[in-house]
N, C-alpha and C positions, 0 to 999 in steps of 0.2 A: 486178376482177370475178371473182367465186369463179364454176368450173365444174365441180364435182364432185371427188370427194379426187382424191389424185395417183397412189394405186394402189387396186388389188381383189383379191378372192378371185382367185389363177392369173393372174393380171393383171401382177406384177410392175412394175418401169419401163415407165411407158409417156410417149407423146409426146401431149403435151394440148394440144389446141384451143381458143382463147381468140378466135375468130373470129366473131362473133354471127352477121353476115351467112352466113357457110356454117352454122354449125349451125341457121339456122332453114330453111337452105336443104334440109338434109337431112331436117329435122323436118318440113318438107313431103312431102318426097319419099317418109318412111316414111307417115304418114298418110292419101295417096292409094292406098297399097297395098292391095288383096283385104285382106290379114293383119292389118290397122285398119281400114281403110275398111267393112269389114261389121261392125262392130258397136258399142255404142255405148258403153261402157265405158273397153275399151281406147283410144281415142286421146285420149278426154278425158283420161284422167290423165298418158298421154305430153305430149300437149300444155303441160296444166298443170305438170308437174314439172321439164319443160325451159325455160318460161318464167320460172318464178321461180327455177331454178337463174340462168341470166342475168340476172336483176335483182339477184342479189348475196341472195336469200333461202333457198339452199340449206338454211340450217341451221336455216329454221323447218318443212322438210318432214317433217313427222313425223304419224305416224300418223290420230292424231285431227284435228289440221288440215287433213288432205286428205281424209279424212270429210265436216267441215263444209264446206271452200269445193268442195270436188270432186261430192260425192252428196248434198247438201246435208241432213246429219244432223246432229241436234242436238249443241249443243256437250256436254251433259251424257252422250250416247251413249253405249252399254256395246261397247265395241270387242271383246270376248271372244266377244261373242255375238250381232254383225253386224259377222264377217272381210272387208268387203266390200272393204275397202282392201289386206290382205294377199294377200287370194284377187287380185285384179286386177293388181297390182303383179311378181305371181310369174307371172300369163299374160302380161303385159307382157315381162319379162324373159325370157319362153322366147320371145314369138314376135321380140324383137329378135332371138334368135341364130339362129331360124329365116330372119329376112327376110338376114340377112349371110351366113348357109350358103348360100341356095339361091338369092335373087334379088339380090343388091347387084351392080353394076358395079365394075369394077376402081379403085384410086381414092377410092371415096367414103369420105368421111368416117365414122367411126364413134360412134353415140349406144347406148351400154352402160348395164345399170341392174346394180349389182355386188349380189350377194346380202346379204342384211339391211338394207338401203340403198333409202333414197327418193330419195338425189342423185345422179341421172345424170352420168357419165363421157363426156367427146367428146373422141376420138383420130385422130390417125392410122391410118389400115388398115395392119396390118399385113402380112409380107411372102406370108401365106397368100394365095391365090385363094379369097375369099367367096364367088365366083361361079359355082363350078364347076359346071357345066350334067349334070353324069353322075348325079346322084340326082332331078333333077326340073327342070322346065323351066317359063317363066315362065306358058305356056298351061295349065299343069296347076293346078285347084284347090286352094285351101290345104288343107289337114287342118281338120278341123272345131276349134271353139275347144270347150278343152276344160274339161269343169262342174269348178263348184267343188264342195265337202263340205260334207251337210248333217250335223244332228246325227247323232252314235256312234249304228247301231242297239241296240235294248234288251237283245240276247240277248247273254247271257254268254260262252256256247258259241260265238258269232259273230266275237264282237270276236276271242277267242285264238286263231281259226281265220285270222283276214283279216289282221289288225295287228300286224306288227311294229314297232317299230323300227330307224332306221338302225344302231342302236352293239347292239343284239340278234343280228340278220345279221350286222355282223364279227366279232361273239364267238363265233359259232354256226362260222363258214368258220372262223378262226383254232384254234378248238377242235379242227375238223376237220384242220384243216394239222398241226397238234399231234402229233394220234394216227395220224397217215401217215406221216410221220417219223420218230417211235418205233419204229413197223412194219418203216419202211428200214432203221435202226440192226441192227434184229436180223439181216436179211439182208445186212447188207452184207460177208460174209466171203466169200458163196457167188458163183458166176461168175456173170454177170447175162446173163439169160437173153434169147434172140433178140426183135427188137422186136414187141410184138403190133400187130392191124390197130388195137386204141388206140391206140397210139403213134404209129403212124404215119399215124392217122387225125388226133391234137395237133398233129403235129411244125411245121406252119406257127407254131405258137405256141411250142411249148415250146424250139423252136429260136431265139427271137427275144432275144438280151440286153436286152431293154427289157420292163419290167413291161406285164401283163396288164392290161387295164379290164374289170371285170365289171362291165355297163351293166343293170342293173334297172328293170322297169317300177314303175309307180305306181298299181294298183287305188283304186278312192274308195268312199267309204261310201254310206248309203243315198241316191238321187237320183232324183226325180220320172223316168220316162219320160218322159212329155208334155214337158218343158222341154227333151230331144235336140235337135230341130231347133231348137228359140230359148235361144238360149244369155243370153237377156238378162231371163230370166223367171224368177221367183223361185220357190228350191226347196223342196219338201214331202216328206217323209217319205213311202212308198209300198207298200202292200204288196197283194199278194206281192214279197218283194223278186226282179227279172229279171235273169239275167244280165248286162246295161250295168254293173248298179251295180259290180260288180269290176272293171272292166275300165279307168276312167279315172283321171284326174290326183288324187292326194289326198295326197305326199306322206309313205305307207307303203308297206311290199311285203308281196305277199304270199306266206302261208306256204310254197306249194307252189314260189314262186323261189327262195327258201332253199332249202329242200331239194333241187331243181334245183343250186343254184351250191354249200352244200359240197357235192355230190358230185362235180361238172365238175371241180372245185375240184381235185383227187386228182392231175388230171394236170401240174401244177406243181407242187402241194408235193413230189411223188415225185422232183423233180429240183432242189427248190430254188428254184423260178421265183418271184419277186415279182407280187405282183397286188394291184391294187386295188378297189372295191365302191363303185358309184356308181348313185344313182338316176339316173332317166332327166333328169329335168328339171334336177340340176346338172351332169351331163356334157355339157363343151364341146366345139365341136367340135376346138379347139386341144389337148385332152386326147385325145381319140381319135385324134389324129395320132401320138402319143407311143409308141404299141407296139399288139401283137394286141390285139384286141374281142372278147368274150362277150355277147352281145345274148339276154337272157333277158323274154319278154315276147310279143306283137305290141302288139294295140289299146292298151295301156296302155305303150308303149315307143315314144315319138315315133322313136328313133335306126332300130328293127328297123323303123318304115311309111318311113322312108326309101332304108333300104339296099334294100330290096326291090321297090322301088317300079320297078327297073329289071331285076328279074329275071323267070322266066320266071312262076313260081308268086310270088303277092306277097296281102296282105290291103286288103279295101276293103270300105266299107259303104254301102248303096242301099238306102231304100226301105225303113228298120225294120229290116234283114236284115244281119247279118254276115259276109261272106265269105271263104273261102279261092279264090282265083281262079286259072284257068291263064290265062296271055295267047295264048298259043297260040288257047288257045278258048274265046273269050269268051263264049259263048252257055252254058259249062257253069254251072252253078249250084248243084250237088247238093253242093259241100262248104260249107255254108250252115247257123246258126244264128240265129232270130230275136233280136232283142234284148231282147225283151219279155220270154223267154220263161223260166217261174220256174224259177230253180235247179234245185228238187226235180226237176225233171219233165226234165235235161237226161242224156241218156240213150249219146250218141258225142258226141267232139270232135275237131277235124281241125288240124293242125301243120304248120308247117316245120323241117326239121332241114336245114342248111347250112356247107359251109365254102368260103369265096370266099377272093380276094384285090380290096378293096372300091379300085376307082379313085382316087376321091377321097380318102380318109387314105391311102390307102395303106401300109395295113393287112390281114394276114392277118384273117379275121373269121368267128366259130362261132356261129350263129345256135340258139337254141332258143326256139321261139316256136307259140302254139296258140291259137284263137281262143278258148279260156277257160280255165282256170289248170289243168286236167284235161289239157289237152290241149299245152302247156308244159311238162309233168312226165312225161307218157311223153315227148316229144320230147327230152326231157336222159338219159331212160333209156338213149339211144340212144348218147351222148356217154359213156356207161361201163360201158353191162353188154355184154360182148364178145359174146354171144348175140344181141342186137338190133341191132349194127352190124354182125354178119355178116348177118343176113338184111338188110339195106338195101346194103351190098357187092355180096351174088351178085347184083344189078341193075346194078351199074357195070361199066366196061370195065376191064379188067386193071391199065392205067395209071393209076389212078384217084387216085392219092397228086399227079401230076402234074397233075390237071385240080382246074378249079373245080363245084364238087357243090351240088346241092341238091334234095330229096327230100319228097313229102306223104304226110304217115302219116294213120289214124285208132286212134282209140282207143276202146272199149266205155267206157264210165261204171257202175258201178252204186253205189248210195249215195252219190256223190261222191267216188269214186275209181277214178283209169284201171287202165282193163285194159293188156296188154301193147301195142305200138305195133304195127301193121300198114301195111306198105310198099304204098300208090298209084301212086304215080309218082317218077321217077327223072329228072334232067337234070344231066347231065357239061360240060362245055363247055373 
């Protein structure tokens, strides 16, 4: 009985399960979960693609077949131009490594869908704890499921602004590692000057012999408002386009990340540090166990609403409205963007700037993150122009290189680009 290939992407050897009675036992057990169970999509093709992997049909799972038997679309169908199978497949696949990060029991079996791949993987758990309770706890709401992409908006100017691609962004950082380097070359006869508060603001990271993860969010293109809350509803072109529409799962990044991460970027090459660039949705968590975190993003950075989710200031949305929240005081409200509300007319944006040591990976971890991509890009300002990290400093305590930090800026907007950051609040611990 074929159970899906014998490795995956980062997957390497693994121990495979060939136990029907336990893997339908767990195909239950994901199923009943918040994280399938609301919605209607996702478990039918869970369900269907772990069924016929067990019948020995893995290798008729392919694309346009589970069109036809799954969303029952013609067999003639043009698969380029209703993704509905790739789009589902890929929220599948995030929210499996979502239910193993945050809610699995110790023990249970594991059901994987490996990237470019319709035929589920069933293993053994590995020796990680999936279940570590320090980033979210079973009582806590899922994260909303997230839209898929409707067609490329019309505007020229739009698309060069929002869409890059993945192999664009490491040419872009590698380019930048390049001419830092160079720079070093020429300095490096002169005595090297005492650490600045950069340095020592990196040093959790740059001090680590293990590569860097530069974890990228995933803005989406144009996408109905109305269809937020039903995630099961089919999407329409919309304009004015609202702020939402950049903020979600699609598979690109955007510009102002890049330019965010080369420049973060500066305080590795300067020393030679290895690092790597990862969107959000293929970053495992087995991969962020591996060295420091760069968490560039919020709404659109599944990994940044995780880590956050147990600090003091973290992101959430209620009720149409975007938040940057303090838990402290839950009543405040005022660091808040509607979702709706049109680009043009988006005028401040409010951030987190953090550097923790994260529980669970147990990982040093640099956080830059803004409830819209304005607000993301002063927040990285902060991670390298020595001017905006001293004024977020004179708020910390002396010892401050020894404590874990994190900090809410805002930022002026005008024409779609931030002003300088401005230092709110400050929390050391």
């Amino acid at each position: 009985m074929a159970v899906g290939p014998k490795s995956g992407p980062d997957m390497g050897e693994v121990n495979l399960v060939t136990d029907s009675s336990r893997i339908r036992e767990q195909l239950d057990r994901l199923l009943e979960h918040p994280l399938f169970a609301n919605s209607k999509r996702y478990p039918v093709l869970l369900a269907f693609i772990v069924e016929q992997t067990l019948l020995g049909h893995g290798a008729e799972l392919k694309e346009r077949t589970i069109g036809v038997d799954v969303f029952g679309k013609s067999p003639a169908y043009d698969a380029n131009a209703d993704p509905v199978v790739r789009i589902t497949a890929k929220e599948v696949r995030g929210r499996l490594k979502q239910y193993y990060y945050e809610f699995s029991q110790p023990g249970e079996l594991i059901i994987e869908l490996p990237t470019g791949s319709y035929v589920p993987v069933f293993r053994e758990p590995d020796r990680i704890d999936w279940g570590a309770p320090y980033l979210a706890t079973p009582e806590q709401p899922p994260l909303p499921e997230p839209l898929p992409p409707a067609p490329p908006p019309p505007s020229r100017l739009w698309r060069l602004r929002w869409f890059l691609s993945g192999g664009i962004v490491l040419l872009v950082a590698l380019a930048a590692a390049a001419g830092l380097l160079a720079g070093l070359r020429l300095r490096s006869r002169s005595e090297p000057p005492p650490p600045s508060n950069i340095d020592r603001f990196w040093g959790p990271v740059t001090s680590s012999a293990n590569a860097t993860t530069f974890c990228l969010g995933e803005p989406a293109k144009n996408i109905d408002v109305s269809a937020i809350n039903n995630f099961d509803t089919p999407l329409r072109d919309s304009k004015p386009e609202p702020l939402y529409f950049r903020l979600h799962y699609s598979g690109h990044l955007a510009l102002a990340d890049v330019i965010t991460l080369t420049r973060t970027v500066a305080a590795l090459a300067s020393r030679h540090k290895s690092f790597r660039v990862l969107p959000a949705s293929e970053a495992s968590f087995a991969q962020l166990r591996e060295g420091p975190i760069v968490l560039i993003g919020a709404f659109d950075n599944i990994w940044t609403l995780r880590v956050t989710q147990k600090l003091r200031f973290g992101f959430e949305s209620k009720e149409g409205v975007a938040l940057l929240v303090d838990r402290n005081s839950p009543s405040k409200t005022t660091w808040a963007t509607a979702w709706d509300l049109p680009y043009q007319k988006l005028s401040r944006d409010y951030a987190i700037v953090a550097r923790i040591h994260d529980k669970t990976t147990g990982q040093p971890v640099i956080i830059a993150a803004g409830i819209s991509e304005e607000g993301t890009e002063a927040a990285g300002e902060i991670l390298y122009n020595p001017e905006y990290l001293d004024s977020l400093l004179a708020h910390a305590p002396k010892d401050w290189e020894e404590k874990n930090m994190e900090a809410v800026i805002e930022t002026q907007v005008i024409e779609g680009h931030p002003g300088p950051p401005s230092i709110l609040a400050v929390e050391t611990w």
